[in-house]
C-alpha positions, 0 to 999 in steps of 0.5 A, a space after each residue: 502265221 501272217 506277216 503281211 496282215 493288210 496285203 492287198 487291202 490298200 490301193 495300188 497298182 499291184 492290187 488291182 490288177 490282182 483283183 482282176 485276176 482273181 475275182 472278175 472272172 465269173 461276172 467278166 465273162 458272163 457276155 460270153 453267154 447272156 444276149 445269147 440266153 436273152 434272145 432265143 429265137 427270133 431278134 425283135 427289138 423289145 427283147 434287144 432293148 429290154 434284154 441289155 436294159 435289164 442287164 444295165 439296171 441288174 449290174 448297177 442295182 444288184 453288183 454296184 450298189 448291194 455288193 461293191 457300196 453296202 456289203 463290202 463295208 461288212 468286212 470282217 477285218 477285213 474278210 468277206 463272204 457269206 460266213 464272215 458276216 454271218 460271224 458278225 450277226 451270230 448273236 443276234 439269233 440262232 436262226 442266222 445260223 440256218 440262213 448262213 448254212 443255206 446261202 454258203 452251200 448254194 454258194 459251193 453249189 454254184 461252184 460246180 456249175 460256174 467252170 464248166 458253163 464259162 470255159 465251155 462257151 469260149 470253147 464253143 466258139 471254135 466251132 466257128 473256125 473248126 466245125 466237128 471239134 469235140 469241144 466237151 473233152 477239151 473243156 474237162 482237160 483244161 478244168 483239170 490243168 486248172 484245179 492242179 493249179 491251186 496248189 501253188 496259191 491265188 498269189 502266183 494265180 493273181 500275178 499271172 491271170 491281172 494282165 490277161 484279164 485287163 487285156 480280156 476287157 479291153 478286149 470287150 470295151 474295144 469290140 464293144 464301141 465297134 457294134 455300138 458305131 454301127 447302131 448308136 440308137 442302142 444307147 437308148 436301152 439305158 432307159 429303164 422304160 425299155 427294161 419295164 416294158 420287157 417285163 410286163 408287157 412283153 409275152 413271156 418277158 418276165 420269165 426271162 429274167 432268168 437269163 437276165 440274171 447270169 450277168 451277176 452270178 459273180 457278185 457274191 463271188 466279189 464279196 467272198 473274196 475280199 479279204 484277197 484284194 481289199 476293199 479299195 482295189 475291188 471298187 476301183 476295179 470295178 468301175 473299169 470292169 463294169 464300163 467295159 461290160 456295159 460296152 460290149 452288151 450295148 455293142 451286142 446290141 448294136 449288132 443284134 439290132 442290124 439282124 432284127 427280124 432273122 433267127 438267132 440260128 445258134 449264133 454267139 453274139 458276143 463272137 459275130 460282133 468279131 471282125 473275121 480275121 480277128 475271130 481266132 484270136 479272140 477265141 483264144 483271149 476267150 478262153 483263157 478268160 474263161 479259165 480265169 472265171 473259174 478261179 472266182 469260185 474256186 477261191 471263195 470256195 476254199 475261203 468259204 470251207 475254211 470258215 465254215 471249219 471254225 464256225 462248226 459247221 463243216 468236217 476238219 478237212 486239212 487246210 494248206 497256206 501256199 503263200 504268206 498273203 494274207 487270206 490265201 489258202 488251199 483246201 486239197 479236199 475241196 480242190 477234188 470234190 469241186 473238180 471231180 462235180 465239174 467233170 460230172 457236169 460237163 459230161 452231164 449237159 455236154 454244151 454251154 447252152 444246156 448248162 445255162 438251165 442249171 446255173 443261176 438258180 443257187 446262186 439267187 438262194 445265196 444272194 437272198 440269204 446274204 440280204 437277210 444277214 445283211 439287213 441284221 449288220 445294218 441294224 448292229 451299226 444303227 442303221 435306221 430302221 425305216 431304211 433298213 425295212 426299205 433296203 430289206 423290201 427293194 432287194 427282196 423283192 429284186 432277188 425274190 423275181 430273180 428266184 421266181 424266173 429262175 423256178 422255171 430252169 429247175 426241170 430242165 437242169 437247175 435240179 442239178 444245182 438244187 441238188 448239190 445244194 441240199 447234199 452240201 446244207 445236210 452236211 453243214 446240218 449234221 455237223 453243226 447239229 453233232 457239235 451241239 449234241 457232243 457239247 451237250 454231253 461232255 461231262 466237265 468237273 472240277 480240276 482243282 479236286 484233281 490237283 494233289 493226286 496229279 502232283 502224287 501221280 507225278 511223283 510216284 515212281 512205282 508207275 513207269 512214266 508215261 512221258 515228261 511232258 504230257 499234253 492233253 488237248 481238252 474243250 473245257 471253256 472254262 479254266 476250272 473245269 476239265 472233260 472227266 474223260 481226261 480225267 478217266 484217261 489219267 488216272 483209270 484207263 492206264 495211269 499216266 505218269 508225266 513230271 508236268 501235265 499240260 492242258 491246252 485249250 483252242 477258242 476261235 474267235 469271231 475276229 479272223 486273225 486273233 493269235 493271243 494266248 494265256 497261260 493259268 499255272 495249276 500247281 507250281 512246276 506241275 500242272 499248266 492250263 494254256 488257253 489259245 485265241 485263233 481267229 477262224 482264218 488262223 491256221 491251227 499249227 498248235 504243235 508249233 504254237 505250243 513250243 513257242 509258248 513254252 520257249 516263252 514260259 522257260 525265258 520268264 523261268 516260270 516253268 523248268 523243262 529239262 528231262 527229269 531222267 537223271 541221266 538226261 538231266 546232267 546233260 540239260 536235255 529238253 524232256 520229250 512232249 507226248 499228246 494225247 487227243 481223245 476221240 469220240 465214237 459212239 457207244 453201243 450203251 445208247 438208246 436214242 431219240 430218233 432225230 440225234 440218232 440219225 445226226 450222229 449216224 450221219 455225223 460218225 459214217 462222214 467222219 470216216 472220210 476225213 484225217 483225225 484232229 490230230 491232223 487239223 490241230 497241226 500236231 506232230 504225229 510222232 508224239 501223238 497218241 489218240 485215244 477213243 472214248 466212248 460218246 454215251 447219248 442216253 444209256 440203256 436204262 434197263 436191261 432184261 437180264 436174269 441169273 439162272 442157275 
């Protein structure tokens, strides 16, 4: 699947400037918007000082240490994200998993919300030079000719986004030095005092940190997408990234400070701090920064749906790889969702400012969960627990204040956030929860029982043959034991007459790029069992896994596959491969406990929107015969019926 398995993760100049493209846009241009939400009003000098005091302190304890030092070494070979970790952890209790539905979905939730709030306050800006411009229908095309871009892979986005991008923070470092000149006291906000002071003793000060917070949502964006960049790139980058944010928030400070004591007025900051003739093409390098800001979420999106995929706990949706890079991939049916949630957002909230009340509020839920799962890989690498306790305390009580002045946004927008968030966690529920009833009700036997009448079967030639090769796709963990619903399958429902029987089982593995199989042969030239190994970033293409293995099986002589038809035969023609999928429905024959029927309601009503597994298992549909078995949960024990004559 993947030729280059280490692609970005070594530091280079490439690399970097990937990483910049790919995944600095969400925190890279969060200056376009955050002085603006710190100070509302009037400009004093407690809320300048304080604002970009918080901002400093926020970006070095929460982006730089939390995320860039600690949480990129919990890599899972590699890949990030919320679920790359919860992979690691998932043994220590089943709980984690709730944690891991909740932090993912508010992550996608955010995902909604982050386009439309970034490429809205760039072109926002060019109301300055065209007052009147219908700002809200340009925003929804360019979020459309941005999600068609998808398609084509991060790779291509990456390559074309690094230099704009480089050009974007030299942009803000540039005009950052340029207000700090006219007000060099501003230095002084790097004072933690000044940031205390906002929080305490300032009215209303606290609640601020609302605002304040908008200057790390792509934090956990960064840590999603490292399996895109690598490690290295990411903390290399960042200190480029962070010196030229830190700049233009001082500058703006600068700037604020030199109109202390007047209103804001509906002024950006960020755009006053431009000289005049400079304004129109700084409102161009905005908005194609803004463009890029979204593909931060967009990719780590996909990544997340992807392994959420393996984890159970999201539909098998069909998932593409548009390059060979490592950790690249594209989800069409998330592309939609996530396109069809921006236009629905822009339309709702009409500008940036409106949009500021629903963002942020997930995103701290998500951020909390990462520091609970966190806290558990610590204690796998034998992290002290004293020091654990500590970290676990800090950063809870750091995002606990963030989620708290977030609360306050809920009724003016961040139910929207909220919303979604609670639509995305009951699918990942239902999905999870019907995995486990579905496993629980699978009813295994013996395969070896089984044996002697699959070789008669083979040979009896009273029964036409069903196919030469017949491959079933079974969820049997253990290589003794098979579904009796194959069983049922071949032998009762129409008998199956193959010459060889095949059963091939897929177990993902925690490890994201596994790709190993086994093969278990259960009667000589008859009966074979294959057993893949795919790591949850593996692209389940089985059709073509399974003519490798086979091509391999054929070289060592272990298994002869010409067509058994005499005709053929002469010829040394391959015989044909049929599979056979089986696909559960619920039965009528079911009297439920209430919660399980409500789950698998739920679970089989979603399941008519997505493609058969025949398609997620990357089979051919021309040999593929899915077959419906009924899904008993508990059968009707008695029925009330009477003979009468």
């Amino acid at each position: 699947m993947n030729t280059d398995k280490h692609g970005h993760s070594a530091i280079s100049t490439a690399g970097l400037l990937i990483a910049l493209g790919i995944i600095y846009g969400d925190i890279g241009t969060s200056p376009l918007y955050v002085m603006k939400a710190i100070v509302p009003d009037v400009i004093t000098q407690d809320l300048v000082y304080g604002g970009i005091s918080c901002v400093l302190w926020t970006l070095t304890l929460q982006t730089t240490i939390k995320y860039v030092l600690l949480t990129l070494n919990a890599d899972n070979n590699g890949e990030g994200g919320i679920f790359s970790l919860y992979a690691l952890v998932r043994r220590r209790g089943a709980w984690l998993s709730a944690v891991a539905i909740v932090g993912g979905a508010a992550l996608l939730a955010d995902g909604v919300i982050t386009p439309p709030i970034s490429v809205s306050s760039a072109i926002e800006g060019l109301e300055a030079v065209y007052p009147g411009i219908p700002t809200m229908y340009i925003v929804i095309a360019i979020l459309c000719g941005l999600f068609l871009l998808q398609s084509f892979g991060t790779q291509i986005v990456g390559k074309a986004f690094g230099p704009i991008m480089f050009l974007w923070f030299s942009m803000l470092a540039v005009l950052g030095v340029y207000g700090i000149v006219h007000h060099p006291e501003i230095l002084k906000a790097a004072n933690p005092y000044y940031a205390y002071n906002l929080l305490v003793n300032t009215p209303g000060g606290f609640w601020l940190l609302g605002a304040v917070f908008l200057c790390t949502t792509g934090a956990e964006a960064l840590y999603s997408d490292l399996g895109h960049c690598g490690k290295g790139n990411i903390r290399i980058s960042w200190m480029f990234v962070k010196l030229c944010l830190l700049l233009n928030y001082f500058g703006q400070g600068g700037w604020l400070m030199a109109h202390a004591g007047e209103k804001l007025a509906g002024r950006n900051p960020f755009y006053s701090l431009m000289p005049e003739w400079f304004l129109l093409i700084g409102i161009g390098i905005a908005t194609i920064a803004a463009i890029i800001a979204s593909q931060a979420l967009i990719t780590g999106s996909f990544t997340l749906v992807a392994e959420a995929i393996r984890l159970n706990m999201w539909p098998k949706v069909k998932l593409n790889y548009p390059t060979n890079v490592k950790g690249q991939l594209y989800v069409p049916s998330m592309n939609r969702l996530l396109l069809l949630g921006c236009i629905a957002v822009v339309l709702y909230f009409k500008r940036s400012e409106h949009m500021e009340a629903a963002y942020g509020l997930a995103i701290t839920i998500t951020m909390l969960m990462t520091t609970l799962l966190l806290s558990m890989w610590l204690r796998t690498k034998r992290v002290p627990l004293p020091l654990v306790v500590l970290f676990l305390v800090v950063y809870g009580l750091i995002e606990g204040s963030f989620l708290v002045a977030n609360l306050i946004k809920f009724p003016h927008g961040g139910w929207v956030s909220v919303a979604i968030s609670l639509c995305l966690i009951s699918v990942m529920y239902v999905w999870l929860r019907a995995y486990f009833i579905k496993r629980r009700l699978t009813e295994f036997v013996k395969i070896e029982p089984y044996i002697d009448a699959l070789k008669e079967l083979s040979n009896d030639e009273s029964i036409s043959k069903y196919a030469t090769h017949l491959v079933f796709m079974s969820s049997a963990e253990r290589q003794s034991e098979i579904e009796s619903k194959i069983i049922y399958s071949i032998f009762q429902k129409r008998p199956k007459r193959a010459d060889i029987y095949w059963f091939v089982h897929v177990d993902t593995t925690d490890e994201p790029y596994t790709m190993e199989y086994k093969v278990t042969e259960l009667a000589p030239d008859d009966v074979f069992r294959i057993t893949f190994r795919l790591g949850f970033r593996v692209e389940q293409r089985i059709n073509l896994y399974f003519r490798k293995v086979v091509e391999d099986l054929v070289r060592n002589k272990e298994v002869d596959i010409t067509s058994r038809y005499e005709s053929l035969s002469k010829q040394h023609v391959t015989g044909d491969f049929r599979f056979v999928v089986l696909e559960k429905f619920l039965s009528v024959e079911n009297e439920f406990p209430w919660v399980e029927k409500l789950v698998m309601q739920a679970y089989f009503y979603i399941k008519q929107f997505i493609a058969s597994e025949d398609k997620y298992f990357g089979l051919d549909t021309s040999s593929v015969k899915v077959e419906k078995v009924p899904l008993v949960i508990t059968p009707v024990r008695e029925v009330a019926l009477q003979r009468v004559q």
